[in-house]
LUMVEXMAR-994183 format. One line per field, with one value per residue (C-alpha): residue number from 0; y, x, z. Coordinates in pm, 1 decimal, padded with zeros to 6 digits. Layout:
% LUMVEXMAR-994183
resi NUM|...
y Y|...
x X|...
z Z|...
This chain:
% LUMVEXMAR-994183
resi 0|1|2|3|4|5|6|7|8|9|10|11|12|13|14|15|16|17|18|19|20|21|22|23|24|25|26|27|28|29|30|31|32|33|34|35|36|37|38|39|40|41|42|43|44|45|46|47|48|49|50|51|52|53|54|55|56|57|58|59|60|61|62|63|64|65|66|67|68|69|70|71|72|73|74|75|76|77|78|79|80|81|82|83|84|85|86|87|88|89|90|91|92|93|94|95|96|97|98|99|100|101|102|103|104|105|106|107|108|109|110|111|112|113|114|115|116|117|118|119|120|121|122|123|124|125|126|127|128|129|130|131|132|133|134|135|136|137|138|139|140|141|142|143|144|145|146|147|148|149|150|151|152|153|154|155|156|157|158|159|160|161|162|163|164|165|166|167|168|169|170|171|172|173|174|175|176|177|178|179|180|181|182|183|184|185|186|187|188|189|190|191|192|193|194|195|196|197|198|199|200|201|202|203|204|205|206|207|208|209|210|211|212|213|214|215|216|217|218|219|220|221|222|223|224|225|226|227|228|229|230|231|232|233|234|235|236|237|238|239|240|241|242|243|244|245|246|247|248|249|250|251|252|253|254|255|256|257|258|259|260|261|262|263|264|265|266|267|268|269|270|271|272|273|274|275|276|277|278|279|280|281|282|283|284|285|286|287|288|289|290|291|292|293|294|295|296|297|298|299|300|301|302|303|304|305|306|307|308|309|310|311|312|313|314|315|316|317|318|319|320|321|322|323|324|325|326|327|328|329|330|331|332|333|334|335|336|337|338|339|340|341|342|343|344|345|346|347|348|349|350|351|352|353|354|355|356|357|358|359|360|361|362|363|364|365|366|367|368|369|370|371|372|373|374|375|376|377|378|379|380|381|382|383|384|385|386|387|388|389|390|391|392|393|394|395|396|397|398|399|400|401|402|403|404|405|406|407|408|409|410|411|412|413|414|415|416|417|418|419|420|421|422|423|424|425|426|427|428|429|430|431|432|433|434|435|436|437|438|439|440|441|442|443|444|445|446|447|448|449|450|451|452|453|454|455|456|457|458|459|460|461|462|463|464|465|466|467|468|469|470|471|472|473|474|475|476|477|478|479|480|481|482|483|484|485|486|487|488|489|490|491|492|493|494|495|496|497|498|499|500|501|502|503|504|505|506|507|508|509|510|511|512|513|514|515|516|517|518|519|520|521|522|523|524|525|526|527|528|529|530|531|532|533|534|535|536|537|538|539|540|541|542|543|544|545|546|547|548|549|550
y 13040.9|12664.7|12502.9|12340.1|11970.4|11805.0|11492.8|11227.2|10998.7|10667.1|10332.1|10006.5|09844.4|09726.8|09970.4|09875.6|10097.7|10172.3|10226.6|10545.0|10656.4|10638.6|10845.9|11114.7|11178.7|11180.0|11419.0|11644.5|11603.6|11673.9|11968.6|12120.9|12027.8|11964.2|12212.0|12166.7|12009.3|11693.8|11517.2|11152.0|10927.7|10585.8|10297.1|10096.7|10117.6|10223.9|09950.1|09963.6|09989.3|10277.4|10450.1|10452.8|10603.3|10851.3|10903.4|10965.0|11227.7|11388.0|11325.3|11353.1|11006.3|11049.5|11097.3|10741.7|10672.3|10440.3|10464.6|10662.1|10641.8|10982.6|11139.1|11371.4|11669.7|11589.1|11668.2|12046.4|12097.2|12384.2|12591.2|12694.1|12916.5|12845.2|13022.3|13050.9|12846.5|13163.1|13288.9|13284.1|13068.0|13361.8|13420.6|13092.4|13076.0|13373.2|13263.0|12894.9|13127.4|13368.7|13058.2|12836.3|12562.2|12333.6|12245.7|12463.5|12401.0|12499.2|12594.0|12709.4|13007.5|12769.0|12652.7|12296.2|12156.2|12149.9|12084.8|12123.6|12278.1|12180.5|12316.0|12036.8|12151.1|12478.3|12432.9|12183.0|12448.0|12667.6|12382.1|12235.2|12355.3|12469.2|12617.1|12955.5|12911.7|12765.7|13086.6|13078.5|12720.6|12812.4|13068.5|13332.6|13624.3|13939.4|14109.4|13778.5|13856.5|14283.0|14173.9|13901.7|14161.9|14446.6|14602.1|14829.8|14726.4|15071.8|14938.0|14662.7|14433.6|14308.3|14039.7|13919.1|13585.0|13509.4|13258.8|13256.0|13292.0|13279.3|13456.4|13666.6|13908.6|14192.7|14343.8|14370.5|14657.2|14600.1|14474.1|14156.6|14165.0|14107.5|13754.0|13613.3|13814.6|13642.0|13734.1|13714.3|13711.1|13887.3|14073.8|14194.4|14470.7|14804.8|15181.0|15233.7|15361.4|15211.4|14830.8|14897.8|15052.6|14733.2|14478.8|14640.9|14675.8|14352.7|14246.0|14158.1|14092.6|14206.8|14398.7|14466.5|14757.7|14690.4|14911.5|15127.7|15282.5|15529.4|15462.3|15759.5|15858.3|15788.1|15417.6|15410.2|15510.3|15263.0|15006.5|15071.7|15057.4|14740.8|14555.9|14548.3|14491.5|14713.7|14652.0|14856.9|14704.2|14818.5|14511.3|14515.6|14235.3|13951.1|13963.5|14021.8|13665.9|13492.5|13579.4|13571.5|13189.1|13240.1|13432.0|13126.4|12987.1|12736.0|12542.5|12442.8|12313.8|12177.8|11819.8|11773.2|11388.9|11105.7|11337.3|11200.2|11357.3|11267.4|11349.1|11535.8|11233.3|10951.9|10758.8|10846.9|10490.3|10513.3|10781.7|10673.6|10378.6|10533.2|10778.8|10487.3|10371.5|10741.2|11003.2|11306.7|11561.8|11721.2|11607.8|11856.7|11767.1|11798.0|11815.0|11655.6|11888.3|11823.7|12146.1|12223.4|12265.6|12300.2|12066.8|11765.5|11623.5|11325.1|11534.1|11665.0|11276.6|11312.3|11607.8|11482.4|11538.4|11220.1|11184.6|11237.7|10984.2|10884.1|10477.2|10369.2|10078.3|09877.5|09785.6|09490.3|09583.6|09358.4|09591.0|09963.1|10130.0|10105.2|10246.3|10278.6|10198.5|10522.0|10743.7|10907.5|10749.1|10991.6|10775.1|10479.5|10462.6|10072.5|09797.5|09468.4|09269.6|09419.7|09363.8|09355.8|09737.8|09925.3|10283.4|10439.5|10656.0|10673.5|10723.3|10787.3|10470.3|10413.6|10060.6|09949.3|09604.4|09733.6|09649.4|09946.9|10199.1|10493.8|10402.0|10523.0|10807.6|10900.9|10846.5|11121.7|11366.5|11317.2|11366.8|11648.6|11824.2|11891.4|11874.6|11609.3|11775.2|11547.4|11450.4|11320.5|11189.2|10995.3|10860.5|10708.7|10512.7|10337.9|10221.6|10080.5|09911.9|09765.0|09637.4|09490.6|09390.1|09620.3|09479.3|09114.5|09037.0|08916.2|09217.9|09436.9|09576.9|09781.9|10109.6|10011.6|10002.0|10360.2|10527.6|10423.6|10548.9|10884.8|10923.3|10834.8|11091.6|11370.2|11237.5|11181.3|10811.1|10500.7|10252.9|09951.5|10112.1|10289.1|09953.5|09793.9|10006.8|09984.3|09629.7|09609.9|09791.2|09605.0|09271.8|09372.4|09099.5|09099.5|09362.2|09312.2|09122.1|08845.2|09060.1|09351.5|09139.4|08969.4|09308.3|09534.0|09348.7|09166.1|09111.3|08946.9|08796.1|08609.4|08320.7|08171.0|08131.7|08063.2|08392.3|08359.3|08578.9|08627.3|08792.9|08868.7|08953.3|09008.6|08953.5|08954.5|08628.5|08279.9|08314.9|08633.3|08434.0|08153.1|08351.8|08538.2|08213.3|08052.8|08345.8|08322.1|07969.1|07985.9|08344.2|08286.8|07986.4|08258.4|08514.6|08251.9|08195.7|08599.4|08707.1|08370.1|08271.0|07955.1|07927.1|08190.1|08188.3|08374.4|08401.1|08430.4|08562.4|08572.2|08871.9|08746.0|08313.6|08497.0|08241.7|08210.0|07935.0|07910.4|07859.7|07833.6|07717.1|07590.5|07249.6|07269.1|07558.1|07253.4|07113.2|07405.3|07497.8|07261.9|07206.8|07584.6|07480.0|07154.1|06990.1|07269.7|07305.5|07100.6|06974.8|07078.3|06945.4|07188.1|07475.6|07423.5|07605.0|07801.1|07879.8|08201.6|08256.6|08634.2|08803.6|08792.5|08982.9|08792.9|08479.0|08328.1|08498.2|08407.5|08012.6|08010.6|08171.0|07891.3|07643.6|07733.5|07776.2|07443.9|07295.2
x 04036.5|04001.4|03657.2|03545.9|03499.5|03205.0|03224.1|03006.4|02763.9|02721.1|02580.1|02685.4|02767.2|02388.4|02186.5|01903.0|01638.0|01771.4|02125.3|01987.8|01768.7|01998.5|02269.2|02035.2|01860.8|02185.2|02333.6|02009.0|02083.7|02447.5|02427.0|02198.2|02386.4|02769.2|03028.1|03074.0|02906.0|02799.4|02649.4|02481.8|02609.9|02571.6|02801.8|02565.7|02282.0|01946.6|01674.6|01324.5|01180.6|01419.0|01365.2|01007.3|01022.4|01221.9|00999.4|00733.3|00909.8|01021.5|01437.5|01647.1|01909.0|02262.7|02520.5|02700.6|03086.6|03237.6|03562.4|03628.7|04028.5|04264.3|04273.3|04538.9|04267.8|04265.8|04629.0|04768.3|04882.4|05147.3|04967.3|05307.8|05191.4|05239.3|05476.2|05545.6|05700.4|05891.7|06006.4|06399.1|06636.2|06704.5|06391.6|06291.7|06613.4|06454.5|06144.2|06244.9|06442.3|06147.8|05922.1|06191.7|06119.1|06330.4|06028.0|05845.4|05555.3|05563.8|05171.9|04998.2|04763.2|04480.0|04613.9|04708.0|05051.1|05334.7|05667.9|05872.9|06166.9|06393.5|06712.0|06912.4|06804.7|06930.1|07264.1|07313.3|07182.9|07471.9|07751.7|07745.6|07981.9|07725.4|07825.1|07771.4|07459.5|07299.0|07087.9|06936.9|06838.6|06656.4|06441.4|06493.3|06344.6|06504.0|06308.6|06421.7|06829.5|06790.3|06630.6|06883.9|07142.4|06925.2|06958.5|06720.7|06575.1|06689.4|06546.8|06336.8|06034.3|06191.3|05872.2|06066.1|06298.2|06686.9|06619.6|06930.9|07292.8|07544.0|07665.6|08015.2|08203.6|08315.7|08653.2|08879.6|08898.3|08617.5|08861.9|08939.4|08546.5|08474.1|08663.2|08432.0|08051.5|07817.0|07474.2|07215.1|07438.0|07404.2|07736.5|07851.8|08021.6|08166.1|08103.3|08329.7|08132.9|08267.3|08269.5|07904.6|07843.4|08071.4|07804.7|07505.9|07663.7|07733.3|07367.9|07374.9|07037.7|07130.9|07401.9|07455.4|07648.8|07790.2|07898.7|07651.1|07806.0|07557.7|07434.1|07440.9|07072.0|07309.6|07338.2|07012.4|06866.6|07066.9|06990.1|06631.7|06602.7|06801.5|06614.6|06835.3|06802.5|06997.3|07007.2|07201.1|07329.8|07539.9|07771.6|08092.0|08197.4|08311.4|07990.7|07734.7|07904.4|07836.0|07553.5|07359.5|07317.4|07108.0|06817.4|06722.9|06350.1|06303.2|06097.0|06411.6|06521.5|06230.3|06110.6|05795.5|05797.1|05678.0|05596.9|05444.1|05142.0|04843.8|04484.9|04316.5|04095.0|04347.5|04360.1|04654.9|04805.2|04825.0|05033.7|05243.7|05332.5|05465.7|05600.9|05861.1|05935.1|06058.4|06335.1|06138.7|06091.6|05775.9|05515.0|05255.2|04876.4|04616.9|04206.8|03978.8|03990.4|04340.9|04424.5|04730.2|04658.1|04955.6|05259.0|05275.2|05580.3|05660.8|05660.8|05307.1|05146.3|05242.0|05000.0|04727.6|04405.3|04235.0|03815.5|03660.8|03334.0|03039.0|02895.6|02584.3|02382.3|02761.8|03035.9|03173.8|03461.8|03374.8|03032.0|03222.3|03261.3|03634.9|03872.8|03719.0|04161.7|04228.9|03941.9|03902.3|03618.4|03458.9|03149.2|03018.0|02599.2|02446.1|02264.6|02431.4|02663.6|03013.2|03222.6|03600.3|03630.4|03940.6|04011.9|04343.2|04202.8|03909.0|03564.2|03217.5|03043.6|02656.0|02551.8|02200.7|02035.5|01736.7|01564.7|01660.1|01992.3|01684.4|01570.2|01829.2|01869.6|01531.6|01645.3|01988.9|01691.9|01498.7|01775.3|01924.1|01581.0|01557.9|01242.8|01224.7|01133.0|00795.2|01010.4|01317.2|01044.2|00888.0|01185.7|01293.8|00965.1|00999.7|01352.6|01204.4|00861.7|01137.7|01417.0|01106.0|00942.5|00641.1|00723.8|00699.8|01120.4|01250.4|01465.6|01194.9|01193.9|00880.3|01168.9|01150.8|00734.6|00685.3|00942.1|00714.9|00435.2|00553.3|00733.8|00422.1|00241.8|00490.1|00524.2|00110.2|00216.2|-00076.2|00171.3|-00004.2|-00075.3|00285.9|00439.8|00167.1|00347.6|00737.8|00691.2|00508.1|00771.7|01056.5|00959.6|00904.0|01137.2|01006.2|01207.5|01533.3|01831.4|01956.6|02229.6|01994.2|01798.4|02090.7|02258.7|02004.0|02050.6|02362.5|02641.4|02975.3|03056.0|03372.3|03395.2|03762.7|03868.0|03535.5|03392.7|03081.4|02778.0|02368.1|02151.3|01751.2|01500.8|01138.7|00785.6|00427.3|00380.0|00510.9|00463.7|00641.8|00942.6|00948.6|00973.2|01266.5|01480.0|01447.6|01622.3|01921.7|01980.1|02227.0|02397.6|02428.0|02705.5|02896.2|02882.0|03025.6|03318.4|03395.1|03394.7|03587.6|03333.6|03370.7|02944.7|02678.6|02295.6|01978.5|01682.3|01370.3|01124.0|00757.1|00688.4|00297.2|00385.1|00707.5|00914.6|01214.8|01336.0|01701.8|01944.5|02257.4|02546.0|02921.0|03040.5|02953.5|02672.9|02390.8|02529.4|02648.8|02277.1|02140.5|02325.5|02302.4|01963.6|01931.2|01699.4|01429.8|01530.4|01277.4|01484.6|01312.1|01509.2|01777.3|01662.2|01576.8|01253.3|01322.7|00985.4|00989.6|01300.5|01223.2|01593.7|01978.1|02087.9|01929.5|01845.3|02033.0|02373.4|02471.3|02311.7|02558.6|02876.7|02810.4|02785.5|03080.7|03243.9|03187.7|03318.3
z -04640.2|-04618.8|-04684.3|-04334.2|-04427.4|-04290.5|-04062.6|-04236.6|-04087.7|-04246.4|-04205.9|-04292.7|-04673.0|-04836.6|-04618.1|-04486.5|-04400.2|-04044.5|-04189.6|-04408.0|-04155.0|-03860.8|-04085.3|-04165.1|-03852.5|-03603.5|-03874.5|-03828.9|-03464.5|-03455.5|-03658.0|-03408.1|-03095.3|-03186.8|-03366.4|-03702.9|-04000.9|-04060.6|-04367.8|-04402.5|-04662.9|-04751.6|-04875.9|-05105.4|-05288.3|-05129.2|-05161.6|-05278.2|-04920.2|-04800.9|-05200.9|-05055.5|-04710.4|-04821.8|-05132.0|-04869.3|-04664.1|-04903.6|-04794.7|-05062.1|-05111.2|-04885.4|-05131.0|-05190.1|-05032.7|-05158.4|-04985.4|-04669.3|-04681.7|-04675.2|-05049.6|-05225.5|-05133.8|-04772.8|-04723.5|-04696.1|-05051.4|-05159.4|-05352.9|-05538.1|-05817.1|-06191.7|-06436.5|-06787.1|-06993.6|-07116.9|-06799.3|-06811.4|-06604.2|-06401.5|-06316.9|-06201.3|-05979.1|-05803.9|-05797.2|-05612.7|-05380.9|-05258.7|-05276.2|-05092.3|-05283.7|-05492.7|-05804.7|-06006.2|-06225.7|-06528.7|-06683.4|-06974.7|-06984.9|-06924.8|-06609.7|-06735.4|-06634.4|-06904.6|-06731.9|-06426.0|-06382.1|-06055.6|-05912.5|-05994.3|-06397.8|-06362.4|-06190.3|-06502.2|-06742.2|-06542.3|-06524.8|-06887.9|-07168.7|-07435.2|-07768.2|-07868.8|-08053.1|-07769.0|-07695.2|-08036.3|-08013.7|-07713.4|-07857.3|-07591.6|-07575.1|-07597.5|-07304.6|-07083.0|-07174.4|-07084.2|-06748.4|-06687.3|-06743.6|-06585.4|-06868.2|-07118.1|-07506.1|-07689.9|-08033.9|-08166.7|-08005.5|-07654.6|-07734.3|-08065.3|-08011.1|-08058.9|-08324.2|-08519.5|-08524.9|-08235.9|-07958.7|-07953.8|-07777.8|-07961.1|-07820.0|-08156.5|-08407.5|-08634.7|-08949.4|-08708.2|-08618.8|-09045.7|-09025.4|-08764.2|-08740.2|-08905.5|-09036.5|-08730.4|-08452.1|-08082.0|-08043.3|-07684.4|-07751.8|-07533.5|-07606.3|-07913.3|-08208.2|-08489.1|-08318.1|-08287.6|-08630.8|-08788.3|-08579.1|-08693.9|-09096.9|-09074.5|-09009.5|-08649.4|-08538.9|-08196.2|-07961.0|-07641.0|-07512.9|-07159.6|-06897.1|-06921.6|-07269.8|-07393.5|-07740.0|-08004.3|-08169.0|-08544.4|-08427.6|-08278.3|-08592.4|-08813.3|-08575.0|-08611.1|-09017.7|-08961.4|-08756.3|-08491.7|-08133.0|-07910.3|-07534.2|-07271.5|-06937.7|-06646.9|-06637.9|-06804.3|-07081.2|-06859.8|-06651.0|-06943.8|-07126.7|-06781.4|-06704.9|-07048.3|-07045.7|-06769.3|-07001.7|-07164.9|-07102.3|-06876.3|-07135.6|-07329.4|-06991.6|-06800.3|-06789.6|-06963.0|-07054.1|-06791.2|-06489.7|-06199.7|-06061.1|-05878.4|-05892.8|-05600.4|-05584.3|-05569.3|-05226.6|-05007.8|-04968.4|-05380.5|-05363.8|-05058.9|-05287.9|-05588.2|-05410.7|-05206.6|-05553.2|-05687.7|-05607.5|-05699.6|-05337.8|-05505.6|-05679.2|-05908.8|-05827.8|-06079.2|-06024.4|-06232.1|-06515.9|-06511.7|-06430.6|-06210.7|-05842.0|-05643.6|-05521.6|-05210.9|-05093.2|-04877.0|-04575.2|-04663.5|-04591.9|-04208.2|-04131.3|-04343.6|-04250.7|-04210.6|-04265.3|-03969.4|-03994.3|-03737.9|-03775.9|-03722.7|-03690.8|-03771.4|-03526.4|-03777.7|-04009.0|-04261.3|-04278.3|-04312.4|-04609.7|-04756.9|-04614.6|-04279.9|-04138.8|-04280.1|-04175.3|-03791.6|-03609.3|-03388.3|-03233.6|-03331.2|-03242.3|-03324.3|-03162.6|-03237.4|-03143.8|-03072.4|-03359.7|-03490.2|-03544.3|-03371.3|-03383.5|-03335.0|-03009.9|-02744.6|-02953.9|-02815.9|-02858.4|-02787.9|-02791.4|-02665.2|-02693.9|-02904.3|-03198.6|-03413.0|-03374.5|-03447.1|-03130.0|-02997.1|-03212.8|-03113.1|-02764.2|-02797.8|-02960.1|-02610.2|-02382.7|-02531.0|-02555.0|-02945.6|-03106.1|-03354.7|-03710.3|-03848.6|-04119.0|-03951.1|-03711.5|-04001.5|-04147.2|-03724.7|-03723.5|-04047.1|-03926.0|-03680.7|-03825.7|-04086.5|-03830.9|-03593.4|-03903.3|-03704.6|-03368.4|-03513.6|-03395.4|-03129.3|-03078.2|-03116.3|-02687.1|-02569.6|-02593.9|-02986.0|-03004.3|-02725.9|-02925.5|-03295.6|-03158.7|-03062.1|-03354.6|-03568.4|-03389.6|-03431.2|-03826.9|-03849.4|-03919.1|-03909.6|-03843.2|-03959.7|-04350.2|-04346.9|-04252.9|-04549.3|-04807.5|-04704.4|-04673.8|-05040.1|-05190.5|-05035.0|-05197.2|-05540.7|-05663.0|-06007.3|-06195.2|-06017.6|-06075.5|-05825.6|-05767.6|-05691.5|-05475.6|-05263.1|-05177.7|-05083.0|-04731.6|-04704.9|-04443.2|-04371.3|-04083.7|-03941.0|-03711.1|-03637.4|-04003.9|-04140.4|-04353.3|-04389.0|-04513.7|-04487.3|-04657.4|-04582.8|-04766.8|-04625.1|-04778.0|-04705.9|-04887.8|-04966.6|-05357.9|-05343.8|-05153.1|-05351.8|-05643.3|-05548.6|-05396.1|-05794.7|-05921.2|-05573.0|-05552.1|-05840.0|-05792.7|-05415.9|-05573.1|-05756.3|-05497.4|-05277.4|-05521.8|-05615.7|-05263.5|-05141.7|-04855.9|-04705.1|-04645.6|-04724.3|-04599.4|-04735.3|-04474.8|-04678.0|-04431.1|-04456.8|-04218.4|-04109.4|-04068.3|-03849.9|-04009.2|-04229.8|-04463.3|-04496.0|-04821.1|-04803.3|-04997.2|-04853.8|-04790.3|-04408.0|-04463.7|-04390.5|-04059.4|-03926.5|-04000.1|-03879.0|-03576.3|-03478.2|-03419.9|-03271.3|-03408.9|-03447.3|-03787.5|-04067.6|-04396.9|-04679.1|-04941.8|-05013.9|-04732.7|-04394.7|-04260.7|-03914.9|-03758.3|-03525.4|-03639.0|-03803.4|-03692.4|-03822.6|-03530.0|-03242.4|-03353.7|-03712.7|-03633.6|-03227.3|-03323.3|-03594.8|-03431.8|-03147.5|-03406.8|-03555.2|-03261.1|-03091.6|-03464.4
């Protein structure tokens, strides 16, 4: 039975705070109101103020995403069995036939892949002109050539091998049979006793009586001390020399070098590539043992299963995880600005002007009448004491403060010492690389042609801000270059003055600045400082898509 895959819920690239907590909580909520499952995840790493609230409630990380586009495991593979690589041509004719498919993977005991064998292959194996040793350089088994021929092994292993000598037919008196029976050789021979009795004299390692001849307990016996193999069949001469070819293993004939597979964990639009550039109709799939798995064709990528994911606190593709084109959107629950995301059909979509998307979170909990665990309640406050920077923002509505409050109750919150602590933790700049520091809140935005991005970071103090713009000033040049921006902006906000200062880098990044806010902006060599201006959402971004847009 297949595994039911989970719908994932997942915030934006550099969660924030709200990002994580949004995920987890509307998962908690979903799973107790919606069919199905659903799971939070995240597409960055967690920073230091989200490690702690989660610390504090005891929530466990989301597992990270990096990419939410259709993989190899999300479409219906053919679980075609393996066989051995000792399984005769026969045999794997039938086998393609019941299976009614054209490819069939070859495997070791251990599972792992060692060849395929496809129709085409056999019908050549059938067509060419091979010499009469051909059997022999095959190493075919002598159980595989009595069930080709339906036969029966009187004498000797049936495990043992044809190793050496060639293959005859024996219809001559047995003083023509001395000129051309050699040491080794399989002989296909009829009932007469003294044609068998010259074969095995003459050191065959192998006969076969056709037509269903019976064999005498004297040759039986002789064939035994001999070492020879004696196998029975019902088919007459003609047939058994047709058809014998056809007990060879498939590994002399399958294709072992330069196969094509794909892992269960490659991406989709991968495969769809190499598979334009090849003839192949089925291709093996391996997991990440490299163990065989089963088979996909081209036919397999139209009914794949595509990720079904929820977004919160994002509308902006620039902000989804990868691979968002290639994933099912199923609702989309945030509070900014609408964005450039499109889905491929109608989606539930909740957005709210609010200060925090786990306001309303906390708001779907209310209306649908489920009680809000004191954990989940915990973790909805501190999204929004972070995204209000505790009330401090513009954006921050009195929804955003009554729904803190009863969510501290229910979590047996103080606000003012929890918001003490996340906000202590989130500007511990010391230990951290610029890198680390730029990303934990970071997004990209688009304007026209201009790309542009901003990051913020929030502290208690000026020191701790000044501190941490030494170490950006020159990595927020080379992020600018890697990630081919034409401007990008860092708000460094000091969460008690309510103000930000402003760097930037770009060739434009200062006017547009600058004339985003007319005037109110003071130059302090380098930076501008923005008092009152505490919020990306509501205040830095719409001053700087007007400024851009009036450019």
């Amino acid at each position: 039975m297949e595994k039911e895959k989970s719908v994932w819920v997942i915030g934006h690239k550099n969660p924030d705070t709200d990002s994580i907590c949004a995920a987890i909580a509307y998962a908690d909520l979903k799973n107790k109101t919606g069919k199905g499952k659903y799971e939070a995840r995240r597409a960055g790493q967690i920073n230091e103020e989200s490690k702690y609230v989660l610390e504090y409630f005891g929530i466990p990380s989301p597992e990270f995403v990096s990419d939410v586009g259709a993989q190899v495991k999300d479409i219906e593979i053919r679980e075609t069995p393996g066989s051995s690589s000792n399984i005769s041509l026969k045999t794997a004719w039938e086998t393609m036939k019941a299976q009614n498919v054209v490819t069939l993977p070859i495997t070791n005991q251990n599972g792992l892949l060692e060849g395929l064998i496809i129709t085409g292959d056999i019908a050549t194996s059938y067509m060419d002109v091979y010499d009469n040793r051909i059997l022999a350089k095959a190493r075919t088994q002598y159980k595989n050539i009595a069930e080709t021929l339906e036969g029966e092994v009187h004498t000797g292993n049936p495990h043992g091998y044809f190793t050496k000598g060639k293959v005859v037919a024996a219809t001559e008196s047995p003083e023509l049979m001395e000129e051309y029976i050699e040491d080794d050789d399989m002989v296909i021979l009829g009932n007469r006793y003294e044609v068998q009795l010259c074969a095995i004299e003459m050191n065959a390692s192998c006969i076969i009586v056709c037509s269903d001849a019976k064999v005498s307990k004297t040759i039986q016996k002789l064939a035994d001390d001999r070492g020879c193999v004696i196998i029975t069949t019902p088919y007459d001469t003609y047939t058994v020399a047709r058809l014998i070819n056809q007990s060879m293993p498939v590994k002399y004939f399958m294709r072992r070098d330069h196969l094509i597979t794909f892992e269960t964990e490659e991406y989709v639009d991968d495969v769809r590539e190499i598979m334009s550039r090849e003839r192949h109709r089925d291709f093996p799939i391996i997991d990440e043992t490299g163990k065989y798995v089963g088979m996909i064709s081209r036919r397999n990528l139209l009914n794949m299963k595509r990720k079904q994911v929820i977004l919160v606190d994002h509308n902006e593709k620039t902000q989804a995880v990868d691979g968002v084109d290639g994933a099912e959107i199923l609702e989309i629950i945030d509070h900014h600005r609408l964005g450039s995301l499109e889905t491929i059909s109608p989606v539930f979509f909740r957005n709210q002007p609010l200060g925090c998307t786990s306001t309303i979170i906390y708001q779907m909990y209310q209306e649908q009448g489920v009680t809000i665990p004191q954990e989940i309640a915990g973790l909805l406050c501190s999204a929004i004491i972070s995204d209000t920077l505790m009330f401090r923002s513009p954006t921050c509505t009195q929804l955003d403060k009554q729904a803190a409050e009863a969510l501290a109750e229910i979590a047996r919150l103080t606000i003012e010492e929890h918001a003490k602590g996340m906000f202590q933790a989130g500007s511990n700049f010391k230990a951290k690389t610029p890198e680390e520091i730029l990303y934990q809140d970071f997004k990209t935005f688009s304007s026209g042609e201009t790309e542009f991005g901003v990051g913020q970071l929030n502290a208690m103090s000026d020191e701790e801000l000044q501190e941490v713009k030494e170490k950006l000033l020159p990595y927020i040049k080379q992020v600018q270059s890697e990630r081919k921006l034409d401007l990008v902006y860092v708000m460094l906000t000091n969460i008690l003055e309510e103000s930000s200062e402003l760097i930037f880098v770009g060739e434009s990044a200062k006017e547009t600045a600058e004339g985003a806010f007319h005037g109110h902006a003071i130059d302090k060599g380098g930076s501008l400082w923005l008092k009152g201006v505490v919020s990306r959402k509501k205040q830095l971004i719409p001053a700087l898509m007007l400024a851009l847009q009036e450019k």
